[in-house]
N, C-alpha and C positions, 0 to 999 in steps of 0.2 A: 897585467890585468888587475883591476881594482874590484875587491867585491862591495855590492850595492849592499848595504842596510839598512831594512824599514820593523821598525817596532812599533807593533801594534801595542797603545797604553793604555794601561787600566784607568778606567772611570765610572765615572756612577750617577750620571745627570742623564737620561736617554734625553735625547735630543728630535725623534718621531716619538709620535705616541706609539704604548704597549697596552699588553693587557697581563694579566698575573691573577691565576685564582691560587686560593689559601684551601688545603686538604688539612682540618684539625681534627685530632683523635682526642674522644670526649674523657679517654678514659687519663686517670689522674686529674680530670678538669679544673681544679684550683692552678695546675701549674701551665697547661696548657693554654690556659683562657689570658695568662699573664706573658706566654709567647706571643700570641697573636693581639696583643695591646702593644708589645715592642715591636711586631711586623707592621700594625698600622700606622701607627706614630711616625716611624721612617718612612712607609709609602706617602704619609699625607704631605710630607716635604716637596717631592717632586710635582712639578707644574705639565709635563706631557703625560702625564695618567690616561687612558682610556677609557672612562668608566661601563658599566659598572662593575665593582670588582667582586670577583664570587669569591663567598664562603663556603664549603662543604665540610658537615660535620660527620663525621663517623666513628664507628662506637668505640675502636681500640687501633691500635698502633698497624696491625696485620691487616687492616682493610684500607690503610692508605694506598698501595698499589695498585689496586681494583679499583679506585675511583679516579687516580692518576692515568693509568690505561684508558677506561673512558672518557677523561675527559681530553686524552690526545688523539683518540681515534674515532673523532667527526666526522665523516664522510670524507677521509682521504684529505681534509683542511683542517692544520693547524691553524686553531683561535688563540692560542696561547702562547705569550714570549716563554714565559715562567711557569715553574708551580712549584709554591712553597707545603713544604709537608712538615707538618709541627704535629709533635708529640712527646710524651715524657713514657719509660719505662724503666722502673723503678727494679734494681735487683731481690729478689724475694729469698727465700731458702729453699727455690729448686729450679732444675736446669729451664721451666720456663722460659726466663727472662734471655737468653742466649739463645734461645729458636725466634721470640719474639725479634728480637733484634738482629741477628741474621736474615729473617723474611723480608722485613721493610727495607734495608737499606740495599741488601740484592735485589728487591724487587726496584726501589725507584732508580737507583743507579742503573738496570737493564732498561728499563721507559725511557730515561733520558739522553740515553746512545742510542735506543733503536728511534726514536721520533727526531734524536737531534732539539731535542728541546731541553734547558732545564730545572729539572726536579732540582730545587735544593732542600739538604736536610739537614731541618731542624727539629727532630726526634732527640730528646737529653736522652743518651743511656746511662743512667747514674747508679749508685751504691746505695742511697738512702735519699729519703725529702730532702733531709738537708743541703746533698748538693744541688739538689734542680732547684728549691731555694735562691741558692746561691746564686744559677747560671738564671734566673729571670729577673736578678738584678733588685728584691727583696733586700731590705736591710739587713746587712749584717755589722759585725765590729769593725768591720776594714771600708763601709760604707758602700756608698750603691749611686749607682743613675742609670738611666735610661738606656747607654750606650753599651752597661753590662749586660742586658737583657739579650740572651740568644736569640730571641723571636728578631730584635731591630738588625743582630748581625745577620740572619739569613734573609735579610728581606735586603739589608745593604748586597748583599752576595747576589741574590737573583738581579737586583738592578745592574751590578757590576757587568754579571754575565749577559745580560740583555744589550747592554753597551758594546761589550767585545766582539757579540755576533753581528748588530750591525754593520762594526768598525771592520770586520772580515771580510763581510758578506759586501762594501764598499771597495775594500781593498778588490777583490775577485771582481770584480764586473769593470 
């Protein structure tokens, strides 16, 4: 007896149109504002976009799941392939920044298995400016482009993931 093998491959072209809204936390906004210039830059590539694509801004890192929640839980329909959560949270000198960062990423990780949708995150948890600097692709000595920028790798990610679930969701039927 021979076993069958089908592998589902990753790609990153959706091939139906999607939709994807962006949840950005205002706070640290010099660095976050340079995520979401790397998440549009990669969406504007894709030719199946469905417009229009939402922005929701809210005030800090801890309220991105409150607005991910709502926007999965429409009347029993998901509108949304995706949803990208961009935020930066910067380590301080007190245990802050480890509640902060423990709530957002428990939080959207719970949203995107209970809806089956997903949340990707692109929250920097960093040491100082200078790494989230770094990670939004900002010049440094070792050089920079567009491709550094976390905002374009989670926004490459959610296309990814939007690709897989159709490719699934085709295989099952």
């Amino acid at each position: 007896m021979t076993m069958t093998v089908q592998t589902i491959e990753l790609a990153s072209e959706p091939v139906t149109p999607f939709r994807i809204a962006i949840v950005q936390s205002m706070f640290n906004r010099s660095i976050t504002d340079l995520l979401l210039e790397g998440a549009l830059e990669r969406l504007r590539k894709v030719k199946q976009y469905t417009s229009p694509l939402l922005i929701v801004e809210v005030p800090g890192a801890v309220e991105i799941p409150v607005i991910v929640d709502q926007l999965l839980s429409q009347e029993n329909e998901i509108i949304y392939d995706a949803i990208i959560a961009l935020g930066a949270v910067i380590r301080g000198e007190t245990d802050h920044y480890c509640y902060v960062c423990q709530q957002v990423s428990d939080g959207c990780a719970r949203l995107s298995l209970h809806y089956h949708v997903p949340v990707i995150f692109g929250v920097l948890t960093v040491d100082n400016i200078e790494q989230a600097r770094a990670r939004v692709g900002e010049q440094t000595s070792e050089g920079s482009n567009s491709k550094s920028n976390k905002g374009y790798q989670v926004a490459e990610a959610a296309l990814q993931m939007i690709v897989m679930q159709q490719k699934i969701r085709d295989t099952l039927c």
